[in-house]
mmCIF file of the C-alpha atoms, coordinates in Angstrom:
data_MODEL
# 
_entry.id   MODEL 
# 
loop_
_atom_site.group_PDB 
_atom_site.id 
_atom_site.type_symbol 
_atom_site.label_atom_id 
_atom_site.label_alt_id 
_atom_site.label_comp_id 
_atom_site.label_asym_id 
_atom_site.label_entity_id 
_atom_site.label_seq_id 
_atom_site.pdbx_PDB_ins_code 
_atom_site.Cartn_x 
_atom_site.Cartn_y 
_atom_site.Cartn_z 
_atom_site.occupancy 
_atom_site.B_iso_or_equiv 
_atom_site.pdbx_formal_charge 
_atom_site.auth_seq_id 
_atom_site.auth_comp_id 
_atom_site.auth_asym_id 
_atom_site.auth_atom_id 
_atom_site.pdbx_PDB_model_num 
ATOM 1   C CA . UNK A 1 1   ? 77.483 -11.765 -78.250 1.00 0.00 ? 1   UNK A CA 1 
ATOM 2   C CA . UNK A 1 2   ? 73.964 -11.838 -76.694 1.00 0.00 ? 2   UNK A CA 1 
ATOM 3   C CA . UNK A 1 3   ? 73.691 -10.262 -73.695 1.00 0.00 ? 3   UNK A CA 1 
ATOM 4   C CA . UNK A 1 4   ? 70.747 -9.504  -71.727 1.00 0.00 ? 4   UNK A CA 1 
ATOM 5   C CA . UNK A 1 5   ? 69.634 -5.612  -71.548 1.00 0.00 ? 5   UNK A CA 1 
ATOM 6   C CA . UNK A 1 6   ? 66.623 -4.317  -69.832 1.00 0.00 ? 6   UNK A CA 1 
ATOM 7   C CA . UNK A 1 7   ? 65.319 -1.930  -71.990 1.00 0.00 ? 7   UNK A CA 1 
ATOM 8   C CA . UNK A 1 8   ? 62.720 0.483   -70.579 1.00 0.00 ? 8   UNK A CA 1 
ATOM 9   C CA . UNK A 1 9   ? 62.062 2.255   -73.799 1.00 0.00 ? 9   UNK A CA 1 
ATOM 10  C CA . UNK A 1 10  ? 62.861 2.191   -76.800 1.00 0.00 ? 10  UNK A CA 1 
ATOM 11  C CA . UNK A 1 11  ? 62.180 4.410   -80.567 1.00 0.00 ? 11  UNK A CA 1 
ATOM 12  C CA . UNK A 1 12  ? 63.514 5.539   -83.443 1.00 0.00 ? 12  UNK A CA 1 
ATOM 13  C CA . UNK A 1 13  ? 65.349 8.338   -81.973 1.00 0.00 ? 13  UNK A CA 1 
ATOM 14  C CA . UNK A 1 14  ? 67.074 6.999   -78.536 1.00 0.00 ? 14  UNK A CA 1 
ATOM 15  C CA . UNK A 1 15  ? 66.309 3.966   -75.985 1.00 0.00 ? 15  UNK A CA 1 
ATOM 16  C CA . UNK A 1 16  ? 66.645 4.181   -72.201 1.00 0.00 ? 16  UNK A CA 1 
ATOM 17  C CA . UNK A 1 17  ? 68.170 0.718   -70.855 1.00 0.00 ? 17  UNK A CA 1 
ATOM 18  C CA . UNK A 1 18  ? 68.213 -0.328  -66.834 1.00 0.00 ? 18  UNK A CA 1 
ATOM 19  C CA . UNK A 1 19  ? 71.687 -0.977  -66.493 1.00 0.00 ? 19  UNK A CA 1 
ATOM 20  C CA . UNK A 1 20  ? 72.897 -3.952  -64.551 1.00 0.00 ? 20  UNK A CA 1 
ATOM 21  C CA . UNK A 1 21  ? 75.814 -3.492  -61.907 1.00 0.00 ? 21  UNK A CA 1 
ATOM 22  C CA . UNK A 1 22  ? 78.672 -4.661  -63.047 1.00 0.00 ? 22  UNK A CA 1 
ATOM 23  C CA . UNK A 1 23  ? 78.616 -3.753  -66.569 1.00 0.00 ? 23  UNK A CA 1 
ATOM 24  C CA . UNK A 1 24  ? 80.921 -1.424  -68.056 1.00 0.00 ? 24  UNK A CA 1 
ATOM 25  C CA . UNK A 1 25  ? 79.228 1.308   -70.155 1.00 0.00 ? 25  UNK A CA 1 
ATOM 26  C CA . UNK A 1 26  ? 81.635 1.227   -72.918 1.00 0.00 ? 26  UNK A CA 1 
ATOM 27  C CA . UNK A 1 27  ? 85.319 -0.871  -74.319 1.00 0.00 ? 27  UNK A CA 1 
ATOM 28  C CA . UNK A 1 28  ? 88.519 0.739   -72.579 1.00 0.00 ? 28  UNK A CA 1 
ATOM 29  C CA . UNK A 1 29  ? 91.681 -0.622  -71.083 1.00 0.00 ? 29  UNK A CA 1 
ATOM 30  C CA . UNK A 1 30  ? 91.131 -4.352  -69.680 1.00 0.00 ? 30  UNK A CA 1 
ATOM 31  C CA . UNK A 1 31  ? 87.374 -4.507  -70.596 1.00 0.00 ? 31  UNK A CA 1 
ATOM 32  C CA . UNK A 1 32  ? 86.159 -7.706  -72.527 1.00 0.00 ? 32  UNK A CA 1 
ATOM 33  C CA . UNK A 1 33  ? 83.049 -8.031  -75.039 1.00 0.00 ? 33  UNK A CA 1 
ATOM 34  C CA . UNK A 1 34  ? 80.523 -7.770  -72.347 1.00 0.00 ? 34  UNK A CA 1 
ATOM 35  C CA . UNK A 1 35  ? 80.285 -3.656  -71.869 1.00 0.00 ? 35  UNK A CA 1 
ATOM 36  C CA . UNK A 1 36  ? 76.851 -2.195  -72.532 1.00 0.00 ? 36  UNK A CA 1 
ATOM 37  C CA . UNK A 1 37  ? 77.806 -1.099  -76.080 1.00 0.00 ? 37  UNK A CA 1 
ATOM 38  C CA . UNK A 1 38  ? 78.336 -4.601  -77.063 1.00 0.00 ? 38  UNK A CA 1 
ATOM 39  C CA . UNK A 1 39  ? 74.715 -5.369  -75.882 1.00 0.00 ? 39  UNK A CA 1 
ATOM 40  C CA . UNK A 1 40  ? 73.818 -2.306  -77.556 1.00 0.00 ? 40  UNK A CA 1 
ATOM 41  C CA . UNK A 1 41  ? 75.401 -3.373  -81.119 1.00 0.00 ? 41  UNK A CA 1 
ATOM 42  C CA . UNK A 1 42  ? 73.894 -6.796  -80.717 1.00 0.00 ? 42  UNK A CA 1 
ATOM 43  C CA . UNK A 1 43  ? 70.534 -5.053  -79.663 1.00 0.00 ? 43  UNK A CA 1 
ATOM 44  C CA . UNK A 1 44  ? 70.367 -2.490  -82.026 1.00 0.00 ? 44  UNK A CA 1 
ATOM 45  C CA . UNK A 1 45  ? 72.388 -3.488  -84.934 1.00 0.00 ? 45  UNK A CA 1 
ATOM 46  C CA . UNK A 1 46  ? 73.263 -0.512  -87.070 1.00 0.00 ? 46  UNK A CA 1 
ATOM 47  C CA . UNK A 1 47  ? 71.078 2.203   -85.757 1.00 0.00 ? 47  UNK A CA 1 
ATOM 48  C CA . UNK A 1 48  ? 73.143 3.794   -83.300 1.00 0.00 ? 48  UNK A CA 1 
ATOM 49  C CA . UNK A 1 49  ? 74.435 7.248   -83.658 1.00 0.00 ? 49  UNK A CA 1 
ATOM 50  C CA . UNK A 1 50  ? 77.631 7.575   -85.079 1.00 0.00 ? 50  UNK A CA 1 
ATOM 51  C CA . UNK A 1 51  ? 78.864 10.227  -82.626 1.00 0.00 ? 51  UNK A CA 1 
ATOM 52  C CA . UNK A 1 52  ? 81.333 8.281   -80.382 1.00 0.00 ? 52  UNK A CA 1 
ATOM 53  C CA . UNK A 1 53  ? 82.265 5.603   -82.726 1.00 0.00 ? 53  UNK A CA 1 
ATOM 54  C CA . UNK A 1 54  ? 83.844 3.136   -82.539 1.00 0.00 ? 54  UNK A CA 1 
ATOM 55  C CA . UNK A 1 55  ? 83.698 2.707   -78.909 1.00 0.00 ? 55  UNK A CA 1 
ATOM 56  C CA . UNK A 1 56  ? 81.339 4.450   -77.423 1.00 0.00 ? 56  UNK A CA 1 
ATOM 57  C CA . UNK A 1 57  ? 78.313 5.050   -80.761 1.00 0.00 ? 57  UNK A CA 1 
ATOM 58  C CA . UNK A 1 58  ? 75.193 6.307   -78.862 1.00 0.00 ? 58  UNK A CA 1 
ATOM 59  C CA . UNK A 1 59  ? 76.947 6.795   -75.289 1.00 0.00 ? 59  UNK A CA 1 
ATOM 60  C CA . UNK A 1 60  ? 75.108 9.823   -74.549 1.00 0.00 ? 60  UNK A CA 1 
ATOM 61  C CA . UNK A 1 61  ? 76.545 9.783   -70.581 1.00 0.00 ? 61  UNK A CA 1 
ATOM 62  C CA . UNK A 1 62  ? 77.876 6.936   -67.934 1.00 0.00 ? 62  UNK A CA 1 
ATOM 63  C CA . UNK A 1 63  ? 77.462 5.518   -65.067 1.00 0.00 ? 63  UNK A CA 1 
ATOM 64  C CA . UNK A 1 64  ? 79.941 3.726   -63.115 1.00 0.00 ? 64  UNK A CA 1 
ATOM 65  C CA . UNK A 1 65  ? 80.932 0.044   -63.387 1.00 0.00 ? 65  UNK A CA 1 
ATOM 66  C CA . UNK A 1 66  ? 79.108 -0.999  -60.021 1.00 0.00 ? 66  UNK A CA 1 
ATOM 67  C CA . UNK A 1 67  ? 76.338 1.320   -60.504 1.00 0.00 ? 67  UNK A CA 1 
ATOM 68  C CA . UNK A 1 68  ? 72.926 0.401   -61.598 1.00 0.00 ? 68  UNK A CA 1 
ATOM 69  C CA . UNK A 1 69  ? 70.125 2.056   -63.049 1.00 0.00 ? 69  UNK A CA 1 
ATOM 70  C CA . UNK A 1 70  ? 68.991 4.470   -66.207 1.00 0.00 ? 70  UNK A CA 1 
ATOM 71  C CA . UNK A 1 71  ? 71.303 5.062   -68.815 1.00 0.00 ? 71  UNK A CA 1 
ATOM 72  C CA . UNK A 1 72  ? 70.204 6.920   -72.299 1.00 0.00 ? 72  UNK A CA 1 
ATOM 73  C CA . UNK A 1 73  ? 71.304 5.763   -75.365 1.00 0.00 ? 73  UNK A CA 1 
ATOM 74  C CA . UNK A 1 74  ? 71.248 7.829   -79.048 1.00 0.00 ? 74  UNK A CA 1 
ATOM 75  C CA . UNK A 1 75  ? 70.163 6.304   -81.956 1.00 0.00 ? 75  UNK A CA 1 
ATOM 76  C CA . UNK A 1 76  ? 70.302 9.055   -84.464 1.00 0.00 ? 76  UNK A CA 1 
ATOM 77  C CA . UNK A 1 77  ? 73.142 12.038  -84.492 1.00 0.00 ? 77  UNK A CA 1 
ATOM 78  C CA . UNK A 1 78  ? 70.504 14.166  -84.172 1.00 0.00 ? 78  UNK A CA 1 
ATOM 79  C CA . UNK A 1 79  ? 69.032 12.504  -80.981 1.00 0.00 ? 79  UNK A CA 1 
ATOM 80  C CA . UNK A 1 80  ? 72.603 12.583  -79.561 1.00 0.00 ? 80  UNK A CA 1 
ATOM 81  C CA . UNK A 1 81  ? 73.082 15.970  -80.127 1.00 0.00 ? 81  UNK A CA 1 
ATOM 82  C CA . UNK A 1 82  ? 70.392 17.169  -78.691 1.00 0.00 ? 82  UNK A CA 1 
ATOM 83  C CA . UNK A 1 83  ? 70.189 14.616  -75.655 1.00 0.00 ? 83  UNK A CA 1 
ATOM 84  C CA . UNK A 1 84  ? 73.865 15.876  -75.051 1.00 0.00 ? 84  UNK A CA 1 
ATOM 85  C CA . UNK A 1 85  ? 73.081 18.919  -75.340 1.00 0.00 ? 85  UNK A CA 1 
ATOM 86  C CA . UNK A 1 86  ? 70.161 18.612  -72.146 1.00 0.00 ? 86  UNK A CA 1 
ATOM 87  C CA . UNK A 1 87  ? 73.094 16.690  -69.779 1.00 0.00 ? 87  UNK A CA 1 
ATOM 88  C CA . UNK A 1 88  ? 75.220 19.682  -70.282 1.00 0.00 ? 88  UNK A CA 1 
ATOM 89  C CA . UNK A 1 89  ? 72.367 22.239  -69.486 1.00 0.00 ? 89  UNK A CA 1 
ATOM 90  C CA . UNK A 1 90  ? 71.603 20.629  -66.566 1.00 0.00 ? 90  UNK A CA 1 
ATOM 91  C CA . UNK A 1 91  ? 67.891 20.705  -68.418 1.00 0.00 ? 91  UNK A CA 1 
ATOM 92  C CA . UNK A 1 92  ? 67.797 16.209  -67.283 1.00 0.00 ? 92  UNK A CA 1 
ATOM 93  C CA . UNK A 1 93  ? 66.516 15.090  -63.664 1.00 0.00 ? 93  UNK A CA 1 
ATOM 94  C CA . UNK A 1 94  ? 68.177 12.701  -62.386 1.00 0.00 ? 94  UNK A CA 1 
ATOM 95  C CA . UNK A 1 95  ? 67.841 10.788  -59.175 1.00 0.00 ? 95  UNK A CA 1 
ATOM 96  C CA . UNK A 1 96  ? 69.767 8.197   -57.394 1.00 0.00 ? 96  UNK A CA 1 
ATOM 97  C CA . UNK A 1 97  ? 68.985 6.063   -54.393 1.00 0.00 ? 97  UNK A CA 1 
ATOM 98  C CA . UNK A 1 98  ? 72.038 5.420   -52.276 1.00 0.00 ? 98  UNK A CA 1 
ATOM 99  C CA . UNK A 1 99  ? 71.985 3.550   -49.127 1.00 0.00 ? 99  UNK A CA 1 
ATOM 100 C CA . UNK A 1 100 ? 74.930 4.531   -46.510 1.00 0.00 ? 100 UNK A CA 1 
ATOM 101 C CA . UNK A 1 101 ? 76.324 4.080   -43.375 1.00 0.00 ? 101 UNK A CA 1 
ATOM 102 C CA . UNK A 1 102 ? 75.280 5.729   -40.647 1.00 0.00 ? 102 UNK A CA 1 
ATOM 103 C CA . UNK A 1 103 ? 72.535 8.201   -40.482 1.00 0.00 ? 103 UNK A CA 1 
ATOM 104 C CA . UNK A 1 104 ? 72.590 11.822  -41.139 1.00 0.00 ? 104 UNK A CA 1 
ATOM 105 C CA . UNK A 1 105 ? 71.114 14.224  -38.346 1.00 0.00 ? 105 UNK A CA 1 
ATOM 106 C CA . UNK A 1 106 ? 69.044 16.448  -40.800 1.00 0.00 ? 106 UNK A CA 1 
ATOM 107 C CA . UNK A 1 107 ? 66.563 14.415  -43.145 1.00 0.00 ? 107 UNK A CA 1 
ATOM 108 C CA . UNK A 1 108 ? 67.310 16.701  -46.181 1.00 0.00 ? 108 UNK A CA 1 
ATOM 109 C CA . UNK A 1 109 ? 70.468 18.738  -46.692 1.00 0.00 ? 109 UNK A CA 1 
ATOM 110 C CA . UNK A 1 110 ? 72.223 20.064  -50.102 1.00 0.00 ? 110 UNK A CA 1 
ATOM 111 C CA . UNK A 1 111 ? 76.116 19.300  -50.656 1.00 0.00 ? 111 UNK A CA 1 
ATOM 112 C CA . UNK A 1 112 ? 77.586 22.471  -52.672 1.00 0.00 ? 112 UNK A CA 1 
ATOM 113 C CA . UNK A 1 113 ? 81.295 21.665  -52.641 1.00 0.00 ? 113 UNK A CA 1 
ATOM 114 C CA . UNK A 1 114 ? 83.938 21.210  -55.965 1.00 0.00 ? 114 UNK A CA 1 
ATOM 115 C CA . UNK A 1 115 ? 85.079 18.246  -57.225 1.00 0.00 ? 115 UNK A CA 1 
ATOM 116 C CA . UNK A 1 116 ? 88.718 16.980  -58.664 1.00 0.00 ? 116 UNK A CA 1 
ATOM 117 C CA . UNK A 1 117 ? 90.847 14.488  -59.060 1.00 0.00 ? 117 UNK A CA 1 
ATOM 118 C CA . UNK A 1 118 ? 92.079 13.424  -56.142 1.00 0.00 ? 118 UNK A CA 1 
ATOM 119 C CA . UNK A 1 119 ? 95.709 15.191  -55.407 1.00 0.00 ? 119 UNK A CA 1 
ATOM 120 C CA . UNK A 1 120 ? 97.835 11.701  -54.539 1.00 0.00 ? 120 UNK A CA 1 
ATOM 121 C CA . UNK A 1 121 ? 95.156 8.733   -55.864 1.00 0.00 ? 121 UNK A CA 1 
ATOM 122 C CA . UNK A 1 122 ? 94.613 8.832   -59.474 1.00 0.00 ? 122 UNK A CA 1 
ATOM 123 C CA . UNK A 1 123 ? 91.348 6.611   -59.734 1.00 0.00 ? 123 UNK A CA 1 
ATOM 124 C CA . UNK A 1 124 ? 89.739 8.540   -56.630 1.00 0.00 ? 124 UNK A CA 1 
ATOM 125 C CA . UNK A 1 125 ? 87.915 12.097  -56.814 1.00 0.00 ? 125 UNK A CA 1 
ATOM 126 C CA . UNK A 1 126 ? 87.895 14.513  -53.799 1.00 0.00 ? 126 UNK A CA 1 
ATOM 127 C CA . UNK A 1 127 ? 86.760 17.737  -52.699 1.00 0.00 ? 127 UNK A CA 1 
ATOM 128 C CA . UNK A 1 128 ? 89.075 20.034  -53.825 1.00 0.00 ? 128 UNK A CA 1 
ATOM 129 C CA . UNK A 1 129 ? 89.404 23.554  -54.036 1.00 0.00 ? 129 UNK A CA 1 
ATOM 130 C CA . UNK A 1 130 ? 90.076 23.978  -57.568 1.00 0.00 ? 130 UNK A CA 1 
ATOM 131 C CA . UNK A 1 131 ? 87.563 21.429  -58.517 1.00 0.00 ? 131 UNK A CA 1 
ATOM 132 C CA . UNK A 1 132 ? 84.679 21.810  -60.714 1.00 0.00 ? 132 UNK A CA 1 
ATOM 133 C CA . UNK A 1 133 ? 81.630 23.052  -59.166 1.00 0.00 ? 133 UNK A CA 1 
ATOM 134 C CA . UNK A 1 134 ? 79.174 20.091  -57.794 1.00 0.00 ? 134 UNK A CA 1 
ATOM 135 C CA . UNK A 1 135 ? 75.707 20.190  -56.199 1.00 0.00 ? 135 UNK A CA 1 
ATOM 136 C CA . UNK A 1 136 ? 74.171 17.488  -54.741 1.00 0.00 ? 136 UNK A CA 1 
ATOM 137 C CA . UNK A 1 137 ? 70.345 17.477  -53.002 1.00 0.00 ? 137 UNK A CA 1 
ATOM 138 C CA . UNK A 1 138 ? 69.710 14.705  -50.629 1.00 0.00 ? 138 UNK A CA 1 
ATOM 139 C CA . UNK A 1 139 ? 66.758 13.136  -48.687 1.00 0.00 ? 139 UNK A CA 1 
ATOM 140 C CA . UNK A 1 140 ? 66.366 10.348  -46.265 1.00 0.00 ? 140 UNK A CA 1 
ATOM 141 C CA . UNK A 1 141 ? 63.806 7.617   -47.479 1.00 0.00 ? 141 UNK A CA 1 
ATOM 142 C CA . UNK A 1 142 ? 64.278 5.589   -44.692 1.00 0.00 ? 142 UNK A CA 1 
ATOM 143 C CA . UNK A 1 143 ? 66.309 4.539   -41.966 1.00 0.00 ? 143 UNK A CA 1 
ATOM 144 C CA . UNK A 1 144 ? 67.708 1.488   -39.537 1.00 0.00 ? 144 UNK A CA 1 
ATOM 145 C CA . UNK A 1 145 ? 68.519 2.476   -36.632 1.00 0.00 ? 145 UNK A CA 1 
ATOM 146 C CA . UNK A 1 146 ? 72.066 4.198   -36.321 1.00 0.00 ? 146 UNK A CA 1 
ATOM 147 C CA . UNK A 1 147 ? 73.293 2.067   -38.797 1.00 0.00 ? 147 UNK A CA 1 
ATOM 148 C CA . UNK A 1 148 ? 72.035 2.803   -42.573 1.00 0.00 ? 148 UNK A CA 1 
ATOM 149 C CA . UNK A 1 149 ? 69.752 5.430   -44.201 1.00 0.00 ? 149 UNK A CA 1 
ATOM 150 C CA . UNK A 1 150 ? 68.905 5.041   -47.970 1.00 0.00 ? 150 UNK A CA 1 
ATOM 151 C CA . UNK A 1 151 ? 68.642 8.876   -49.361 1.00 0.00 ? 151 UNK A CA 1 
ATOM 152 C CA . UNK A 1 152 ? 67.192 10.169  -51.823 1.00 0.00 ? 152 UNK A CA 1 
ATOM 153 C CA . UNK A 1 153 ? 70.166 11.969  -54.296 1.00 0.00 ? 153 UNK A CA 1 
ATOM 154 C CA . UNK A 1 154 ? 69.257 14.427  -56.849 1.00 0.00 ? 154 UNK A CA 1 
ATOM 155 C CA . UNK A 1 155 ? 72.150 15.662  -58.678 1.00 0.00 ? 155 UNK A CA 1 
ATOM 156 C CA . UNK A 1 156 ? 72.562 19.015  -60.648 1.00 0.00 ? 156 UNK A CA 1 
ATOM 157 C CA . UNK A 1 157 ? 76.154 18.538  -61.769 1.00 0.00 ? 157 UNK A CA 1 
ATOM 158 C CA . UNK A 1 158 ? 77.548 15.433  -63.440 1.00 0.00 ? 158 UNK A CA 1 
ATOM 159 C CA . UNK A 1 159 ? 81.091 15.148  -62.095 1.00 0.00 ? 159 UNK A CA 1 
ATOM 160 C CA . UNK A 1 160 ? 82.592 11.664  -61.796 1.00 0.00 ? 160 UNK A CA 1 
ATOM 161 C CA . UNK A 1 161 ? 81.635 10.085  -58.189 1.00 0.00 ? 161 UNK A CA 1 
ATOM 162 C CA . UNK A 1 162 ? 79.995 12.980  -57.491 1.00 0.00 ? 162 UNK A CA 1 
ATOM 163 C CA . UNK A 1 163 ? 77.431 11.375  -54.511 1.00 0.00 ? 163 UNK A CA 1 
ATOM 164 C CA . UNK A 1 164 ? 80.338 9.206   -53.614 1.00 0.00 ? 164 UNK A CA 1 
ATOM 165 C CA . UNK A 1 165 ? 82.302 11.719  -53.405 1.00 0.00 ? 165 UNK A CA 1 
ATOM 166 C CA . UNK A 1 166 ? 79.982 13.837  -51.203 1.00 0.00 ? 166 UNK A CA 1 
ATOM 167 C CA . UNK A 1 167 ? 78.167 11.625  -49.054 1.00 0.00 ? 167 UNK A CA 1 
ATOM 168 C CA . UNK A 1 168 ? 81.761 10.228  -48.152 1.00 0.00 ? 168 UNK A CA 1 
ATOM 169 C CA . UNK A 1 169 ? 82.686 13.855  -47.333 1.00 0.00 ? 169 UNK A CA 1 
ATOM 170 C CA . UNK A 1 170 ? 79.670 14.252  -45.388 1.00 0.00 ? 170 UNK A CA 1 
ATOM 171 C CA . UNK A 1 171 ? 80.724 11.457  -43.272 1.00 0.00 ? 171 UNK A CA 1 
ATOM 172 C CA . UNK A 1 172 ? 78.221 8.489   -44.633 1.00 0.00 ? 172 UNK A CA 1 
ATOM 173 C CA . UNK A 1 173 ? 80.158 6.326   -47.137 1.00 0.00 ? 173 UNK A CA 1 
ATOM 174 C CA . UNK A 1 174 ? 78.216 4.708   -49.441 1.00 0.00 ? 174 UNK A CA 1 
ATOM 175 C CA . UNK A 1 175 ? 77.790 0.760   -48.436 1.00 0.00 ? 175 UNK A CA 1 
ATOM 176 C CA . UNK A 1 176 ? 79.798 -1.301  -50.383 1.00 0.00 ? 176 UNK A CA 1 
ATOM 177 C CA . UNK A 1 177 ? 81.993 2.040   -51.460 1.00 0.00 ? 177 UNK A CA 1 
ATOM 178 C CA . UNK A 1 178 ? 85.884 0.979   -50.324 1.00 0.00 ? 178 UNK A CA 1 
ATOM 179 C CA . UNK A 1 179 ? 87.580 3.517   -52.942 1.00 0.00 ? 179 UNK A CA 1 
ATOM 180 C CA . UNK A 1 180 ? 85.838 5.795   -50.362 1.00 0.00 ? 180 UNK A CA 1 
ATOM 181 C CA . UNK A 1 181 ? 86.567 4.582   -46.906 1.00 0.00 ? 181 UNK A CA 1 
ATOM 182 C CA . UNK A 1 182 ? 83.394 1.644   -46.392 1.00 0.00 ? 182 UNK A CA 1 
ATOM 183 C CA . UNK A 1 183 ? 84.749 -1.021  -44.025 1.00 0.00 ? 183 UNK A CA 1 
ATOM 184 C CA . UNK A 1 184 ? 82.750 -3.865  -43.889 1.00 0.00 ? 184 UNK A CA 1 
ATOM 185 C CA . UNK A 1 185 ? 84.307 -5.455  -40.622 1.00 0.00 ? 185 UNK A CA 1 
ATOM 186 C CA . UNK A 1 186 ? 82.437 -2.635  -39.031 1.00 0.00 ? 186 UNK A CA 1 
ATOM 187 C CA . UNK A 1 187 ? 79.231 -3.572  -39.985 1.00 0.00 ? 187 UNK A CA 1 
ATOM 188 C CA . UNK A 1 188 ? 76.750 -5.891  -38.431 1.00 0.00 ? 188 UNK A CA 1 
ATOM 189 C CA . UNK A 1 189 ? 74.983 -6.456  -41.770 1.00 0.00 ? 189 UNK A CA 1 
ATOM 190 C CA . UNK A 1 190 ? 76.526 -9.271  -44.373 1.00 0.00 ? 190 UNK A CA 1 
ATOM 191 C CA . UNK A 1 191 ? 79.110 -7.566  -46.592 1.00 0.00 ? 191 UNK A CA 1 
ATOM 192 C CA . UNK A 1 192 ? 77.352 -5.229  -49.139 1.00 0.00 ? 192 UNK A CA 1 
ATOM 193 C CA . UNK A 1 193 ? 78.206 -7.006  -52.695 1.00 0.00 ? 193 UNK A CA 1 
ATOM 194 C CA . UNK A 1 194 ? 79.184 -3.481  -54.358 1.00 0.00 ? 194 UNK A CA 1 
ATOM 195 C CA . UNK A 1 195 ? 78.905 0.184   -54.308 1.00 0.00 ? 195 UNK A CA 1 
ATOM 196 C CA . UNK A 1 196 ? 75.165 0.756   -53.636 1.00 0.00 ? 196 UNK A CA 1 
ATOM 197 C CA . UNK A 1 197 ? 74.119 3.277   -55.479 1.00 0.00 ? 197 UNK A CA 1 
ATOM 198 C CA . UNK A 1 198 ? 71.092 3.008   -58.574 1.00 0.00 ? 198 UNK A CA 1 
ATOM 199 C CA . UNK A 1 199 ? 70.052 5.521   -60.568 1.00 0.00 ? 199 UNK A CA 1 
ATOM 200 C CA . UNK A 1 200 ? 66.299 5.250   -59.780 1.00 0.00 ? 200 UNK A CA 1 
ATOM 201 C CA . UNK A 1 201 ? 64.748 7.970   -61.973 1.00 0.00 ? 201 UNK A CA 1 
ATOM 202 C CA . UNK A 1 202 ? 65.414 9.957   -65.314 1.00 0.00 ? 202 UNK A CA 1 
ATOM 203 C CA . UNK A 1 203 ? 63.814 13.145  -66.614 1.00 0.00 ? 203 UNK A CA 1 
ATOM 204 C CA . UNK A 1 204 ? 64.510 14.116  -70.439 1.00 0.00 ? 204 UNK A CA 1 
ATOM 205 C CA . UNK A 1 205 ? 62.997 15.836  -73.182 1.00 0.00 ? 205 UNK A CA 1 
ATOM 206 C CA . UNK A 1 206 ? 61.886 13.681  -76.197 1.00 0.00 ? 206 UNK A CA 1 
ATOM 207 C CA . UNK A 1 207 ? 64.936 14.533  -78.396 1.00 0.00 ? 207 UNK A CA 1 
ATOM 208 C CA . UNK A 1 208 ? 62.478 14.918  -81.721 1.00 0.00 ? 208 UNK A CA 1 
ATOM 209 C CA . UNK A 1 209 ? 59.511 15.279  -79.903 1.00 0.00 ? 209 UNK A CA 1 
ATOM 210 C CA . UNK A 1 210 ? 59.659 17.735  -77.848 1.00 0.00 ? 210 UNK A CA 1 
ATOM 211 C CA . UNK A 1 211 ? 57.754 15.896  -74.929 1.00 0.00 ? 211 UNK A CA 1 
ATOM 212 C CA . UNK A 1 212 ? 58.852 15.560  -71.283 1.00 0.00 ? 212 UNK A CA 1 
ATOM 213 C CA . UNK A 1 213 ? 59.469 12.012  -70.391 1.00 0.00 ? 213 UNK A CA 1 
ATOM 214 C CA . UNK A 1 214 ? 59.863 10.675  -66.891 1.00 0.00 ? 214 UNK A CA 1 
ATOM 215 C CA . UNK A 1 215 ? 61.767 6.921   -66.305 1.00 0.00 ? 215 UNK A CA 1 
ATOM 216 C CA . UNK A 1 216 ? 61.583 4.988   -63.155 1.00 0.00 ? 216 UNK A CA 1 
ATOM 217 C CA . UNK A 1 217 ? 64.042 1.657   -62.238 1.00 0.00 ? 217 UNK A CA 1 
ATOM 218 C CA . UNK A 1 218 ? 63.092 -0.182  -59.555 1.00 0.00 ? 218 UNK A CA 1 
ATOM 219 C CA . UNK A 1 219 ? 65.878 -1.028  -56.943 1.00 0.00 ? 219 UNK A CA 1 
ATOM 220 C CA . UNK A 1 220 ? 67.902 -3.776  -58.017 1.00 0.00 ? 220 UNK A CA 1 
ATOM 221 C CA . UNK A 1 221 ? 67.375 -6.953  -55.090 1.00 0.00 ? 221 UNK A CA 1 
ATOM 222 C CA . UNK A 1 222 ? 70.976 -6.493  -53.795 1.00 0.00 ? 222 UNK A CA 1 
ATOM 223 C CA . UNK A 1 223 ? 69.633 -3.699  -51.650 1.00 0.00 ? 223 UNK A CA 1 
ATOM 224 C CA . UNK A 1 224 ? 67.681 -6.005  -49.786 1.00 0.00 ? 224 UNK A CA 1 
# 
């Protein structure tokens, strides 16, 4: 199947793609022939790494369905390896931009509280106190009166939902975010059309060559 990737970069070794809410990273339960590693197959034919196989060949790390932005794919074992190997060393910058409700009182903060799954709701995470350790850096970029702020989010852990999961703890849901308490009825803004969050910018070493390499996404229109 063809489908249409946005592919910021792309070598021997690994390619970085602007993923497109709404796609799934890789085949699970209920998915169809539309997830990012069936672009990826019909992109890159053969030269993915094996690691992961047969679902998820390349899939270095995710991002939710709804969320948009960089994603880092492997092309070589090697490449995966050592791209892995960066995500779990925390030696990768990554940046979101998340637009909420409400506006904080401080313009920058840091979030330092442990994540887990969520005691009574499977599919939701919470702060918990035998969670795993999650720190979360945020910044306002701009504001709207009372109502919305998009921040700035630089992560240092990769937990699932992690800035969902904070910010919602904070008090400013994430637009669009109803696993985490967003109610649209109390907005004066149309409905937000998902969970607005992009990943906006993506530090990594060159896996082979040993060069730092900086990606940038521009927001997606459905911020507007």
């Amino acid at each position: 199947i063809d489908i249409p990737l946005d592919v910021l970069h792309e070598d021997d070794h690994f390619a970085v793609v602007n993923k497109a809410s709404g796609m799934v990273v890789h085949p699970g339960e209920a998915t169809g022939q539309d997830t990012l590693v069936h672009a990826l197959l019909n992109h890159c034919g053969n030269s993915l790494s094996s690691i992961g196989a047969p679902d998820r060949p390349g899939i270095v790390h995710r991002l939710d369905k709804e969320t948009s932005g960089l994603i880092v794919v492997a092309k070589t074992d090697s490449a995966h390896h050592a791209l892995a190997a960066q995500f779990a060393d925390r030696e990768t910058k990554k940046e979101y931009l998340a637009l909420v409700s409400g506006v904080p009182r401080d313009k920058t903060g840091s979030i330092s509280l442990p994540i887990g799954r969520h005691p009574k709701i499977r599919v939701k995470m919470a702060v918990t106190e035998n969670g795993k350790k999650a720190l979360t850096d945020w910044r306002i970029v701009e504001s709207w009166g009372e109502g919305f702020a998009l921040l700035n989010c630089i992560i240092h852990t990769g937990r699932t939902h992690q800035i969902r999961v904070h910010l919602a703890h904070m008090g400013h849901v994430l637009a669009g975010d109803r696993t985490y308490g967003y109610k649209a009825a109390h907005q004066v803004t149309p409905p937000a059309p998902r969970v607005l969050l992009h990943a906006a910018r993506l530090g990594i070493t060159h896996p082979a060559s040993g060069e730092w390499i900086d990606f940038k996404a521009p927001l997606p229109p459905d911020f507007d």
